[in-house]
C-alpha positions as CSV (number, residue, x, y, z in Angstrom):
1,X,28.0,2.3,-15.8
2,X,26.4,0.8,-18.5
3,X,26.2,-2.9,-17.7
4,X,25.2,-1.5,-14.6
5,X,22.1,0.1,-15.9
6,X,21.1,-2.7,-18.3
7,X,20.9,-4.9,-14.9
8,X,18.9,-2.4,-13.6
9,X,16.5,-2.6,-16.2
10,X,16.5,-6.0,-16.6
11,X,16.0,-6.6,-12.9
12,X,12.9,-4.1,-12.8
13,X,11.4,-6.1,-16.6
14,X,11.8,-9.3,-14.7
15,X,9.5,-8.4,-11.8
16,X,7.4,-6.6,-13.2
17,X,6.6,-9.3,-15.8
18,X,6.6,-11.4,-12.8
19,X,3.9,-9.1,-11.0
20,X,1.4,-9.1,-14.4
21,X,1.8,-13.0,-13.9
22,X,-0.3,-12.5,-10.9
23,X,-3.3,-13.1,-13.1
24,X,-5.1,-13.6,-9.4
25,X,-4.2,-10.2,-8.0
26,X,-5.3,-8.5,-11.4
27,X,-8.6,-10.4,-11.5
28,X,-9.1,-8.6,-8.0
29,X,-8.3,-5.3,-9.0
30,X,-10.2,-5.1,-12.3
31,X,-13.1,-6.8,-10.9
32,X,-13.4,-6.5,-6.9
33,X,-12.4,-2.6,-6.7
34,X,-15.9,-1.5,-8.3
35,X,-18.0,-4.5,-6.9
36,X,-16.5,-3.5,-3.4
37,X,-17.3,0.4,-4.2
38,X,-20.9,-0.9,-5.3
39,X,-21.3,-2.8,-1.7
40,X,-20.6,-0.6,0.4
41,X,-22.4,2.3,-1.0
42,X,-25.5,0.3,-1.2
43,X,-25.2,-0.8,2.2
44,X,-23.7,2.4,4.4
45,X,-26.9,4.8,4.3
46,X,-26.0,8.4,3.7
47,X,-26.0,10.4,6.7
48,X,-24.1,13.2,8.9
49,X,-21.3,11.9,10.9
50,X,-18.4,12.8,12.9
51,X,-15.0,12.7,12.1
52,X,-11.8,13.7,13.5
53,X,-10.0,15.5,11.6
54,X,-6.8,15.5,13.2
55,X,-5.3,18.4,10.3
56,X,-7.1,21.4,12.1
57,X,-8.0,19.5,15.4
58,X,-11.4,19.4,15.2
59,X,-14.6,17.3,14.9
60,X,-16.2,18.0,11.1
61,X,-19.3,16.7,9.9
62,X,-18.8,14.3,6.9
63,X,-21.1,11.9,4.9
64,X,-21.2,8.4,6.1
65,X,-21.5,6.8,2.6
66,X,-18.8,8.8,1.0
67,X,-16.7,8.4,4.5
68,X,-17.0,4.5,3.4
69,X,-16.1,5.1,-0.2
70,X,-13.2,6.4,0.5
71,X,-12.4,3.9,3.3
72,X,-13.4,0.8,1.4
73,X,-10.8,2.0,-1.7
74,X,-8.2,2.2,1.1
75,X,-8.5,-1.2,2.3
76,X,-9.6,-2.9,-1.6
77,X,-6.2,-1.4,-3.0
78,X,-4.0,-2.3,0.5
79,X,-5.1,-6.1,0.2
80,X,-4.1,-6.1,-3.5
81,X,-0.7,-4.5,-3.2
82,X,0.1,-6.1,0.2
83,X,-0.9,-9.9,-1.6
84,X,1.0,-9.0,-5.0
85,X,3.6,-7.6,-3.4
86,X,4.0,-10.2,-0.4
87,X,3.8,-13.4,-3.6
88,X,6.1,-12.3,-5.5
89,X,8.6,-11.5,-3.1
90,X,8.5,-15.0,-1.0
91,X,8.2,-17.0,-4.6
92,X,11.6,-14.9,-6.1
93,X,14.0,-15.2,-3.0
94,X,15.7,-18.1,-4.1
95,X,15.8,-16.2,-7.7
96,X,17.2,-13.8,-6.1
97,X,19.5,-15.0,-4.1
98,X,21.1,-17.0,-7.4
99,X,21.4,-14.0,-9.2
100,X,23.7,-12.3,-6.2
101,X,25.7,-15.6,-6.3
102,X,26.2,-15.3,-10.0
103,X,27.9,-11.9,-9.6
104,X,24.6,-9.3,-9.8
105,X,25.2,-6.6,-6.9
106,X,22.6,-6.8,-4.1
107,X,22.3,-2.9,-4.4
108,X,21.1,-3.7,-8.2
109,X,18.8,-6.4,-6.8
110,X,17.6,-3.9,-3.9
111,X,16.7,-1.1,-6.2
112,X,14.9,-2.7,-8.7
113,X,12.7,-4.6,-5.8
114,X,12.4,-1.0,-4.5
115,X,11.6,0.7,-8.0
116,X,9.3,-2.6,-8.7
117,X,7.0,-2.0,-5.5
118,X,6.2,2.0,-6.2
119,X,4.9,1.0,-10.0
120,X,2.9,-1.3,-8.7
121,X,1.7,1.2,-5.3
122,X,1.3,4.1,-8.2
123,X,-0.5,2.2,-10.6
124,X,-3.1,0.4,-8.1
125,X,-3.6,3.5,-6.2
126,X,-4.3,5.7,-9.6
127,X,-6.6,2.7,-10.6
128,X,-8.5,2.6,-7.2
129,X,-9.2,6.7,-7.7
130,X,-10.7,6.0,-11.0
131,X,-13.0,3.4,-10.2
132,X,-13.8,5.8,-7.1
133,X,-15.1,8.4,-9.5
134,X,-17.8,6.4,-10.8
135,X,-19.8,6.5,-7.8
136,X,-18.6,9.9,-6.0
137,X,-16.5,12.7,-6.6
138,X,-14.2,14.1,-3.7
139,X,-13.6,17.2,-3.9
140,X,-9.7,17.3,-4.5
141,X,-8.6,13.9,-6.3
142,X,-5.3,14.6,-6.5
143,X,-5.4,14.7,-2.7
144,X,-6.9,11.2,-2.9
145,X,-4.6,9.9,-4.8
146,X,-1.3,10.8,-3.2
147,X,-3.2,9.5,-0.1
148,X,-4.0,6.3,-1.6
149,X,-0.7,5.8,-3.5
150,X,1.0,6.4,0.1
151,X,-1.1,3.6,1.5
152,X,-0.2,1.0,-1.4
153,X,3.4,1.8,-0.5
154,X,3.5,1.1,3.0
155,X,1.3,-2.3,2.4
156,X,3.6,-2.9,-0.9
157,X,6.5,-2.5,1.9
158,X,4.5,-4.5,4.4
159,X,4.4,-7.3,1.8
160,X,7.6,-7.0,1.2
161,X,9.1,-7.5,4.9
162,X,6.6,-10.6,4.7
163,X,8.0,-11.9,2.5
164,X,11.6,-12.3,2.8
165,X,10.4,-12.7,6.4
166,X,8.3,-15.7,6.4
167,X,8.8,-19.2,4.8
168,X,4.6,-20.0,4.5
169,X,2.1,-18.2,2.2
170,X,-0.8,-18.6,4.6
171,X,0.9,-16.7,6.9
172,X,1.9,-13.7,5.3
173,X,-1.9,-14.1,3.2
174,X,-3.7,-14.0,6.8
175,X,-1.5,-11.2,8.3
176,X,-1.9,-8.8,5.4
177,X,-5.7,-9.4,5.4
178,X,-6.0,-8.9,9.3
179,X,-3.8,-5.7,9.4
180,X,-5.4,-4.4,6.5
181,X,-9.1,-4.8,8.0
182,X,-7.8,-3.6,11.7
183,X,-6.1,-0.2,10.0
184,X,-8.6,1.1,7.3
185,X,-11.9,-0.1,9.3
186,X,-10.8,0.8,12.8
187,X,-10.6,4.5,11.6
188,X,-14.0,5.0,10.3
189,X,-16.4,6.0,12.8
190,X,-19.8,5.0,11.7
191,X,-20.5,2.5,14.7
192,X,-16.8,2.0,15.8
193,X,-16.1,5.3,18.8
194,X,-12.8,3.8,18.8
195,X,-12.2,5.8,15.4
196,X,-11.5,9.1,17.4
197,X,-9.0,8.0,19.9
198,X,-5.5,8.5,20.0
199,X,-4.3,4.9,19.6
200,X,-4.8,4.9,15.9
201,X,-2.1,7.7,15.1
202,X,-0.2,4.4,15.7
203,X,-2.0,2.9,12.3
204,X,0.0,2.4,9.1
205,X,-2.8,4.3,7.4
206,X,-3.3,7.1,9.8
207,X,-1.9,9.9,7.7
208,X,-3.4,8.4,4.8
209,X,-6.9,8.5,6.6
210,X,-6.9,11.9,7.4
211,X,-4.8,12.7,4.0
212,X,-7.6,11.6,1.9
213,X,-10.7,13.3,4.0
214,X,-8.6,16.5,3.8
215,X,-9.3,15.5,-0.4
216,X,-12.8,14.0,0.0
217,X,-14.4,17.1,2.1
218,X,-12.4,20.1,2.5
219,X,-9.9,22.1,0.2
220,X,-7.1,22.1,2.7
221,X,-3.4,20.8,1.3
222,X,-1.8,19.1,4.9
223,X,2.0,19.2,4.0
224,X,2.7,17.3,7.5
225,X,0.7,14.6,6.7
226,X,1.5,14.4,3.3
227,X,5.1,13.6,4.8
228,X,4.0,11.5,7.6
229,X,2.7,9.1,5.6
230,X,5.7,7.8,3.9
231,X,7.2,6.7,7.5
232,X,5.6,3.4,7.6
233,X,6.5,2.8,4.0
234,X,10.2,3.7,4.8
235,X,10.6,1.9,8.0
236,X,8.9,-0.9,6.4
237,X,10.6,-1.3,3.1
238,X,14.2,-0.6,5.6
239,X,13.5,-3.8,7.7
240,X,12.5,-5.7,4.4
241,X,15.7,-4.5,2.7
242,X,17.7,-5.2,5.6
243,X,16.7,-8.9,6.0
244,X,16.7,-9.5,2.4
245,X,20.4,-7.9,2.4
246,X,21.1,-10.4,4.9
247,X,19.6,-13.5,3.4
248,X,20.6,-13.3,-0.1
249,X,24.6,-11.9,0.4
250,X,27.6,-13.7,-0.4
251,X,29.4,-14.2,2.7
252,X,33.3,-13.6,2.4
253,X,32.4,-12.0,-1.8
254,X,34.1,-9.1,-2.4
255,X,30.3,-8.3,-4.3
256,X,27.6,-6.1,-2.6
């Protein structure tokens, strides 16, 4: 069981090293997270609005700048998990597909991708929270935070499934920005009415929407949605695992 372990660690050093590499992805998250949080509040006036609040099943009235805070950490911290994520996952495929031909199990490989994708969710979501604190207080940050961390999982899946998926890096760049933009800005309804309808249960951040204005304006805990958000990142991370299973095994190898 040993050895077994020390490839498990070794596996989760090496992409984690490989992930602070990304001195791109780290530039963006030092630096863009507060200038994005400056932006926005500077441009979205404060101001009642409406939200659907799908966790009691009513309209509330929220603030339209802190509304935007909230949504524009959403979107800063699914870009960066969704790019890191996504890069390092095309770039190591070959890596990895060596190292299941040189006798490391896949499971090994699979777990350590697996464990290497939540440090990075957890640590940019915890990050994002922070920064958010500087300009505006929610009134349960924890709530936040798992509603953040939930987000960077399903986009750190998303990037994952990108990228043992597709063979170009402007492709998985340009799909992770548009469904990033679509899911966090589609759901806030200053000036969009589509914010309230039903299609955008269908989001990957839906639960996470309503997870963190349950922490930004009331002091309700939403259990459901707490749960509901980690189906994307599940179904998600499955189809990535599964393709990547299938790419990088050893046909007719008595390994797995």
């Amino acid at each position: 069981m040993k050895p077994r372990h020390g490839r498990y660690r070794t596996a989760v050093r090496y992409l984690l090293i490989e992930h602070g590499r990304n001195r791109l992805a780290i530039v963006l998250l030092i630096a863009f997270v507060p200038i994005w949080y400056l932006l926005i509040s500077s441009v979205i006036p404060s101001g009642s609005v409406d939200f659907r609040f799908r966790v009691t099943g009513h309209f509330i009235h929220v603030d339209g700048r802190q509304l935007s805070l909230l949504t524009a950490g959403l979107n800063a911290l699914t870009l960066i998990v969704g790019f890191v994520i996504f890069t390092s996952t095309r770039r190591g495929m070959r890596f990895d597909h060596r190292l299941v031909l040189s006798g490391y199990p896949q499971w090994i490989v699979i777990a350590a991708k697996v464990t290497s994708v939540t440090v990075v969710a957890l640590a940019v979501a915890v990050y994002t929270s922070v920064i958010l604190l500087i300009f505006w207080g929610p009134q349960s940050v924890p709530l936040v935070v798992v509603s953040y961390a939930a987000a960077a999982l399903a986009y750190g899946s998303l990037g994952l499934f990108l990228g043992v998926l597709l063979r170009g890096e402007l492709e998985g760049f340009f799909l992770v920005i548009m469904v990033s933009l679509i899911d966090t800005f589609i759901q806030n309804p200053i000036g969009n009415p589509a914010a309230n309808k039903d299609f955008v249960q269908a989001l990957p951040t839906y639960a996470s929407t309503q997870l963190y204005v349950a922490g930004g304006f009331s002091d309700l805990v939403p259990w459901p949605f707490i749960a509901l958000t980690l189906a994307w990142p599940a179904a998600l991370a499955l189809l990535g695992l599964l393709i990547f299973w299938l790419r990088t095994r050893v046909p007719n190898s008595g390994s797995s």
